[in-house]
N, CA and C of each residue as an Amber inpcrd file, in Angstrom:
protein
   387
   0.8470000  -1.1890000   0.0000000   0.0000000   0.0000000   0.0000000
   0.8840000   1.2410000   0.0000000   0.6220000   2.1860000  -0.7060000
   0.9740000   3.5130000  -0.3120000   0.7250000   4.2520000   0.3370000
   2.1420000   5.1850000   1.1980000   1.7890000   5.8240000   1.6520000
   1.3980000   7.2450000   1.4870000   1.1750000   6.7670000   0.6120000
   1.2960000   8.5680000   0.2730000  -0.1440000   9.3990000   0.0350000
  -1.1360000   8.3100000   0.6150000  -2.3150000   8.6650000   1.0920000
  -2.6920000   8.3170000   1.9850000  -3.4910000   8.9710000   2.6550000
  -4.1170000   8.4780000   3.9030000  -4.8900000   7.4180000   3.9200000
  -5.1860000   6.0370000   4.6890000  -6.3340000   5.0570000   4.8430000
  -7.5340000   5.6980000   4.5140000  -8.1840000   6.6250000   5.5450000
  -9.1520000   7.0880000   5.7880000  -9.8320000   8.1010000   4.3160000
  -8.9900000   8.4750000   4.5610000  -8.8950000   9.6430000   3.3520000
  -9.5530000   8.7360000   1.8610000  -8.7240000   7.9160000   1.3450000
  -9.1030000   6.6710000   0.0430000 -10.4500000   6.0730000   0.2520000
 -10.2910000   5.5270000   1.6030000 -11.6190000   5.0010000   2.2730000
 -12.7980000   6.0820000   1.5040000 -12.5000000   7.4600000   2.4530000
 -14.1990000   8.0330000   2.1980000 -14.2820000   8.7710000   0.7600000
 -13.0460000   8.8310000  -0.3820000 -13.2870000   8.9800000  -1.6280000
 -14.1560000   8.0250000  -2.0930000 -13.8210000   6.4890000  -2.3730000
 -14.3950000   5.2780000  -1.9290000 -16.0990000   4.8680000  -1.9550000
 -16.2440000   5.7710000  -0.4660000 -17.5660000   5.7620000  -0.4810000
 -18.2060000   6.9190000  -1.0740000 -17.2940000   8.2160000  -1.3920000
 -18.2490000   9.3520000  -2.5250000 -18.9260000   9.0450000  -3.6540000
 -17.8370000   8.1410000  -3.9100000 -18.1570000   7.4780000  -5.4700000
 -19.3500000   6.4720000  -5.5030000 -19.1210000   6.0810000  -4.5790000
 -20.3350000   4.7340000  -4.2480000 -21.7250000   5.3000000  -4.1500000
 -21.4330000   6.3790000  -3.1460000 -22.6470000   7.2260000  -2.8620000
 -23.5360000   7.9230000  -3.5850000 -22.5400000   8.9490000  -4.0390000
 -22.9550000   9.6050000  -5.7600000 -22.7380000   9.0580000  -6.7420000
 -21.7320000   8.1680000  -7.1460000 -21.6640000   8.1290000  -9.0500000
 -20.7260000   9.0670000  -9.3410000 -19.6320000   9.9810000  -8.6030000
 -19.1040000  10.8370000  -9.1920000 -18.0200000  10.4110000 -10.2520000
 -17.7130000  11.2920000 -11.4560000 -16.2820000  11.3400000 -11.8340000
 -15.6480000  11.9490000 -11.4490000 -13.8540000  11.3180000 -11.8540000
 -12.8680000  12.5530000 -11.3070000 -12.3740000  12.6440000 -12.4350000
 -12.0450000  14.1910000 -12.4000000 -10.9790000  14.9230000 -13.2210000
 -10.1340000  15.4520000 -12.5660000  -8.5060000  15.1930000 -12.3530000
  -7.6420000  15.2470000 -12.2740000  -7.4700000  16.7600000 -12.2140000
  -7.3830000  17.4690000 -11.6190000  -6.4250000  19.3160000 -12.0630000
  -5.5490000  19.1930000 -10.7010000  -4.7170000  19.0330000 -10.8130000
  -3.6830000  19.2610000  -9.7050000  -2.5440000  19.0270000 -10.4020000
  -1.0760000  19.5460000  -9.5700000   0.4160000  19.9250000 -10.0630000
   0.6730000  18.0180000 -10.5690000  -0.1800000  16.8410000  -9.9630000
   0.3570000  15.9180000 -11.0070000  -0.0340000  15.6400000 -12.2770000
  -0.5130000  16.3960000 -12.4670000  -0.6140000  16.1180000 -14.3530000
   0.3720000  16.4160000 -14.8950000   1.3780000  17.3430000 -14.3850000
   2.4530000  18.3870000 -15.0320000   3.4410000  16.8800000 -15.4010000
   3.5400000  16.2000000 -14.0930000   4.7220000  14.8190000 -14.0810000
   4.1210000  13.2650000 -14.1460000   3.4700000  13.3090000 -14.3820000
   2.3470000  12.2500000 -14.4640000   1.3110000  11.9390000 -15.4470000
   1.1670000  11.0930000 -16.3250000   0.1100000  10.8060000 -17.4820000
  -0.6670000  10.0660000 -16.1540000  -2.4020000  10.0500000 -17.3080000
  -3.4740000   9.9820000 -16.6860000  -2.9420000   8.2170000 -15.9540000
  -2.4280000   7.6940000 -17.2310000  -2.1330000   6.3320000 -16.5560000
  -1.4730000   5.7390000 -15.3320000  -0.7530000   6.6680000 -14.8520000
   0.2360000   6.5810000 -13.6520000  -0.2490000   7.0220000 -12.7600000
  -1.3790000   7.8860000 -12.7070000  -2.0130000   8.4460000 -11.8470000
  -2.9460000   8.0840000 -11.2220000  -3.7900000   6.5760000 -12.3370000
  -4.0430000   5.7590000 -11.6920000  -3.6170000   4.6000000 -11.6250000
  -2.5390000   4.5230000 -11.6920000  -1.8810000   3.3960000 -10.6120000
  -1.6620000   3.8850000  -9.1850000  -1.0960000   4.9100000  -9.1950000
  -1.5360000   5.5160000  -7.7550000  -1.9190000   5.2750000  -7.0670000
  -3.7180000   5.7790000  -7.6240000  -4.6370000   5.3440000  -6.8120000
  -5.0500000   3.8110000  -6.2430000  -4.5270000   3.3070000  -7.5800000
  -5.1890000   1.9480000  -7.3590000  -4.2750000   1.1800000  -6.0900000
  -2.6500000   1.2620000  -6.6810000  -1.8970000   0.9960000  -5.0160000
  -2.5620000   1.3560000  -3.3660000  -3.3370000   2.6330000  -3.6540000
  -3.5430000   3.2270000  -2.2500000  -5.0820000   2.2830000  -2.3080000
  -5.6320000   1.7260000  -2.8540000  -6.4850000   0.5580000  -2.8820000
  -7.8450000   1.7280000  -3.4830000  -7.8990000   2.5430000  -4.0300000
  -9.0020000   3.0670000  -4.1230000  -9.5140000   2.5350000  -5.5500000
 -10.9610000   1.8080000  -4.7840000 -11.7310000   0.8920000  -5.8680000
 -12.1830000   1.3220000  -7.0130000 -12.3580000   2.5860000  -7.3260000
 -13.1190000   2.8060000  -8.2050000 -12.0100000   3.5260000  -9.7370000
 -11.0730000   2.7810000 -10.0600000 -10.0050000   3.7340000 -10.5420000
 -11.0840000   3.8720000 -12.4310000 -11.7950000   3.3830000 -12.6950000
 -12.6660000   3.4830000 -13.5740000 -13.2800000   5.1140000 -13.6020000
 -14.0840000   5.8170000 -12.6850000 -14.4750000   6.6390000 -12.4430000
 -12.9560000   7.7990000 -12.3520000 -12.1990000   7.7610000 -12.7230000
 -11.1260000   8.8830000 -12.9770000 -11.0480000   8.8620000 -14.4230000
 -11.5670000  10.1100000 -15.3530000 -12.1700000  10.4210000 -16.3770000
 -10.7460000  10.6780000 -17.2220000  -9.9890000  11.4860000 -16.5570000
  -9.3450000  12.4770000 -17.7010000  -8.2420000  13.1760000 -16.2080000
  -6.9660000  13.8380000 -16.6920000  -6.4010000  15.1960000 -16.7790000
  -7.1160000  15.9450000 -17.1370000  -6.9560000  17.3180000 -16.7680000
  -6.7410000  18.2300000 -17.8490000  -5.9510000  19.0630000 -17.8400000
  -5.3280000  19.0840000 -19.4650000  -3.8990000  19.7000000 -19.7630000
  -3.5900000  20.4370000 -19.9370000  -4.4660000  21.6200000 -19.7200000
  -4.3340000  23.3310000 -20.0400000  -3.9310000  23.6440000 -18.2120000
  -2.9910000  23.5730000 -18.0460000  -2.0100000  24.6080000 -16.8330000
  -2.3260000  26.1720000 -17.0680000  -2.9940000  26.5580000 -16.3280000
  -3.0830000  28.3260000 -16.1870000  -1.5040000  28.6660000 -15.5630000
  -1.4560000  28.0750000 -14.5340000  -0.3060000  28.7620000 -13.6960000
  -0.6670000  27.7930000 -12.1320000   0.6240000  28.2020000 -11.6260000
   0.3070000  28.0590000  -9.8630000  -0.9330000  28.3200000  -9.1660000
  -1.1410000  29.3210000  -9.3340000  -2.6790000  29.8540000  -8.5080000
  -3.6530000  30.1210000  -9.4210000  -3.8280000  29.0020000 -10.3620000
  -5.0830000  29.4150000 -11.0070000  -5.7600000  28.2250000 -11.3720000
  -6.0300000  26.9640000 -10.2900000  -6.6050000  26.0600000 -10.6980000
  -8.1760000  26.2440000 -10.6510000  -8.4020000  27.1550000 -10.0340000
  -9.7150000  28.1410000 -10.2280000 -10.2930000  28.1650000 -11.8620000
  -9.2940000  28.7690000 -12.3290000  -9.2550000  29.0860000 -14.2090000
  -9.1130000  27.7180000 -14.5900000  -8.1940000  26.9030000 -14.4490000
  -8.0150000  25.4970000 -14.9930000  -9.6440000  25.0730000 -15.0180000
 -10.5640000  25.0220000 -13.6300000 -11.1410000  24.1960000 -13.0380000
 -13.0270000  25.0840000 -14.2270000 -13.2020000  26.1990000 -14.6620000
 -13.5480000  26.8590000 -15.3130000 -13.6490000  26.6660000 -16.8570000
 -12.4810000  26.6690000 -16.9270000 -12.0300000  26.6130000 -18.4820000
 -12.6490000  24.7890000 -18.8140000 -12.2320000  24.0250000 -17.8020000
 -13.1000000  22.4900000 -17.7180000 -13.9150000  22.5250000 -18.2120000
 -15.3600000  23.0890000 -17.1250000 -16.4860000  22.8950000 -17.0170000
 -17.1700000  24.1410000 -18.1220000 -16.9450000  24.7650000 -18.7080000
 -17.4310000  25.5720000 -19.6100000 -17.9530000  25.2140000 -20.4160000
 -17.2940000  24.0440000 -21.2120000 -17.7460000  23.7020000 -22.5400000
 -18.7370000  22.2990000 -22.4190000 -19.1140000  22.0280000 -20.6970000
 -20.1520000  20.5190000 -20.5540000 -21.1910000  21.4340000 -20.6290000
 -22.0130000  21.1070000 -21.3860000 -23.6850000  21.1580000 -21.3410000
 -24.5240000  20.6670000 -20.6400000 -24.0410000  18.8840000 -20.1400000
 -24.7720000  17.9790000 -19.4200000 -24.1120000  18.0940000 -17.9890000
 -23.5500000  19.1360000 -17.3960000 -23.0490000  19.0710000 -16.2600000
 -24.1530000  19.0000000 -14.9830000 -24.8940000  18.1200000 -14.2010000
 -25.2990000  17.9110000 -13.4400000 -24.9400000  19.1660000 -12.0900000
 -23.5540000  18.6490000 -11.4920000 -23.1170000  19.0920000 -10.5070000
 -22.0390000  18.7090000 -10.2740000 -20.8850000  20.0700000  -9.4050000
 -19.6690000  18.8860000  -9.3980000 -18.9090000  19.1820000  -7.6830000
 -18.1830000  18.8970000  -7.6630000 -17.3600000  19.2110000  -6.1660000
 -16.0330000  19.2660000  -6.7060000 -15.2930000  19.9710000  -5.6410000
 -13.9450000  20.7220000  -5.7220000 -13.2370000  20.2700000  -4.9040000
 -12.2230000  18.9070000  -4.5060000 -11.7450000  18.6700000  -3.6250000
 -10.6150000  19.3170000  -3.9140000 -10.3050000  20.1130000  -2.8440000
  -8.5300000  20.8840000  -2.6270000  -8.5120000  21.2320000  -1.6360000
  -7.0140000  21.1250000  -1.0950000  -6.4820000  21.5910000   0.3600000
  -5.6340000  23.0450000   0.2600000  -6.3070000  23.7090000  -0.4310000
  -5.9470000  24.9060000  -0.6620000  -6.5440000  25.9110000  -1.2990000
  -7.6050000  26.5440000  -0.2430000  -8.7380000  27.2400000  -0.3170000
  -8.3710000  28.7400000  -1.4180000  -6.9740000  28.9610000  -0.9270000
  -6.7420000  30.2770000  -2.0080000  -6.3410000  29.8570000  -3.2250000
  -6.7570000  29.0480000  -3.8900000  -7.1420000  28.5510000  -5.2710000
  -8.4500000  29.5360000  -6.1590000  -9.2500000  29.1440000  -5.3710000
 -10.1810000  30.0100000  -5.8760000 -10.7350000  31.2080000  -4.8790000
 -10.9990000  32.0520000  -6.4000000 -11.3160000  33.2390000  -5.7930000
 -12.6240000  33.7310000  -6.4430000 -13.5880000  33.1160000  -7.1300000
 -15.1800000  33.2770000  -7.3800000 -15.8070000  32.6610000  -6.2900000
 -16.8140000  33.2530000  -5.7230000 -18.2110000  33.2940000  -4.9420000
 -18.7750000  31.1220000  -5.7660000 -18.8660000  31.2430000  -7.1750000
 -19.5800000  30.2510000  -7.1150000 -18.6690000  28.6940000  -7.2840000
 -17.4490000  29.1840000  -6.9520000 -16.5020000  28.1630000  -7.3250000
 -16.3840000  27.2820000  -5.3680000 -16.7350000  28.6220000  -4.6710000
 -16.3410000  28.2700000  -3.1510000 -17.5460000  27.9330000  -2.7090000
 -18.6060000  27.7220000  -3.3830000 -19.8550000  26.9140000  -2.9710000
 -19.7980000  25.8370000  -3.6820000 -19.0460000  25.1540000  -4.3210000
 -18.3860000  23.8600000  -4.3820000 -17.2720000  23.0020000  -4.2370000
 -16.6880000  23.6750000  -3.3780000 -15.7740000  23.8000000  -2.3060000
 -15.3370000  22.8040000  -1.2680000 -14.7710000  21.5330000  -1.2500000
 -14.2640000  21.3120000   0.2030000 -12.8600000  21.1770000   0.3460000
 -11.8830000  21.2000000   1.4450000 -10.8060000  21.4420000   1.6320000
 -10.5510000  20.6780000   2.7480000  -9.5190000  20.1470000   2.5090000
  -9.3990000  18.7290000   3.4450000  -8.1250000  19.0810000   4.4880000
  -8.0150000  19.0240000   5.2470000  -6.6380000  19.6980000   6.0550000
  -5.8280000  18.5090000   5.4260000  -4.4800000  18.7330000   5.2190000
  -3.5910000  18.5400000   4.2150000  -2.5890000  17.7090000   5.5980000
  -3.1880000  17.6080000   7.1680000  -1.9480000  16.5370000   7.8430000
  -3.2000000  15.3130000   7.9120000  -4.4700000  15.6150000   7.2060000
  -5.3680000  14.4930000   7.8790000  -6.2200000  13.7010000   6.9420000
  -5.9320000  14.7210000   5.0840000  -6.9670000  14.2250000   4.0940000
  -8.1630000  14.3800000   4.3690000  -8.7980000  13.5710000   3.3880000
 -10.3590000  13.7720000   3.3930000 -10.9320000  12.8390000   3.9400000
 -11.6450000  13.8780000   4.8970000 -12.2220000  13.1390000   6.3160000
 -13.4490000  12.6220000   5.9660000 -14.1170000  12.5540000   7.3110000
 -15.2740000  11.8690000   7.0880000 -16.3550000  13.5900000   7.0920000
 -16.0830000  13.9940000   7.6440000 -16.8770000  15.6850000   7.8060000
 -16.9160000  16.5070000   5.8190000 -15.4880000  16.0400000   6.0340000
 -15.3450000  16.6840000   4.1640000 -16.3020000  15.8690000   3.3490000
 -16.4890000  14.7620000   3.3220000 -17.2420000  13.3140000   2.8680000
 -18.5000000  13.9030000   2.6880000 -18.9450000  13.9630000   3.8970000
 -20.1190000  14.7800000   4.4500000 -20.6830000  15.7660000   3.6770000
 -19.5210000  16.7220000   3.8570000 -19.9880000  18.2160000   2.6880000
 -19.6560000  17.8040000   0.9530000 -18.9540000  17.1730000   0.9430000
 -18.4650000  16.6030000  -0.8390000 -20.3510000  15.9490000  -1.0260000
 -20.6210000  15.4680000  -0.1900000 -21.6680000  14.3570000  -0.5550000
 -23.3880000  15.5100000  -0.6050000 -23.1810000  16.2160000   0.1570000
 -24.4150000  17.2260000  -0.1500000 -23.8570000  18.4110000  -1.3120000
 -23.1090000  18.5580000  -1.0730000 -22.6680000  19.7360000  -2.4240000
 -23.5580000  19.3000000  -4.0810000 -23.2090000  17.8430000  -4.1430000
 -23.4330000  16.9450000  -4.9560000 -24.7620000  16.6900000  -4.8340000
 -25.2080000  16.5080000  -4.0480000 -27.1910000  16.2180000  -4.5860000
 -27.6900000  17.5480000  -4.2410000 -27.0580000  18.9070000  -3.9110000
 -28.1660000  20.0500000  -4.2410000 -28.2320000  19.8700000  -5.1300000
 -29.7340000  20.5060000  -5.8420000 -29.8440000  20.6490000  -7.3570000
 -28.9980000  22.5800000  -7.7400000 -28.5880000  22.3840000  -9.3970000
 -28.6510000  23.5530000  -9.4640000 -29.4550000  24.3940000  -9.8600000
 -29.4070000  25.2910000  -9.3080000 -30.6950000  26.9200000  -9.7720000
 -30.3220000  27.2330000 -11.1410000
């Protein structure tokens, strides 16, 4: 197993997916060193079941502090976008009003808890207006 995630943390991704149906898209600094394929091996080492449900990278890099714009420039062009969640441990990422109402942030010595789980998992069945 790796360590380079938390038990708990994989665990309640785990059950997001189970819960909702979500996909993941990848925007974080490992895409820069990492193809989609390695990224899930990753995951799959840290035992997280669902490595099917990890969709894509995406390969347009704004910069350091703009996974906000990365995360934008994404979702712009889905039509069928339901709803989505924002897992990052680094809240000054974004800086729009409607980007931080999909929002959770996991403290970065403890991962994603069961409380983050919690809010990832209602973010996801509000409907949108």
């Amino acid at each position: 197993k790796d360590d380079m995630f938390v038990e708990e943390a994989v665990n309640n991704l785990n059950k997001l997916i189970e819960t909702t149906g979500a996909k993941i898209v990848i925007i974080s600094q490992w895409r820069r060193t990492m193809s989609l394929g390695k990224i899930k091996q990753v995951f799959e080492i840290a035992e997280f079941e669902h490595i099917d449900s990890i969709l894509d990278t995406y390969e347009h890099f704004a910069g350091e502090n703009s996974k906000g714009d990365d995360i934008e420039s994404f979702l712009t062009p889905i039509d069928d976008l339901e709803n989505y969640v924002i897992i990052d441990d680094c809240e000054g990422n974004y800086t729009s009003d409607w980007q931080k109402l999909h929002l959770v942030t996991p403290d970065p010595g403890k991962g994603f808890t069961q409380e983050d789980l919690t809010k990832a998992i209602q973010i996801l069945n509000e409907q949108e207006q």
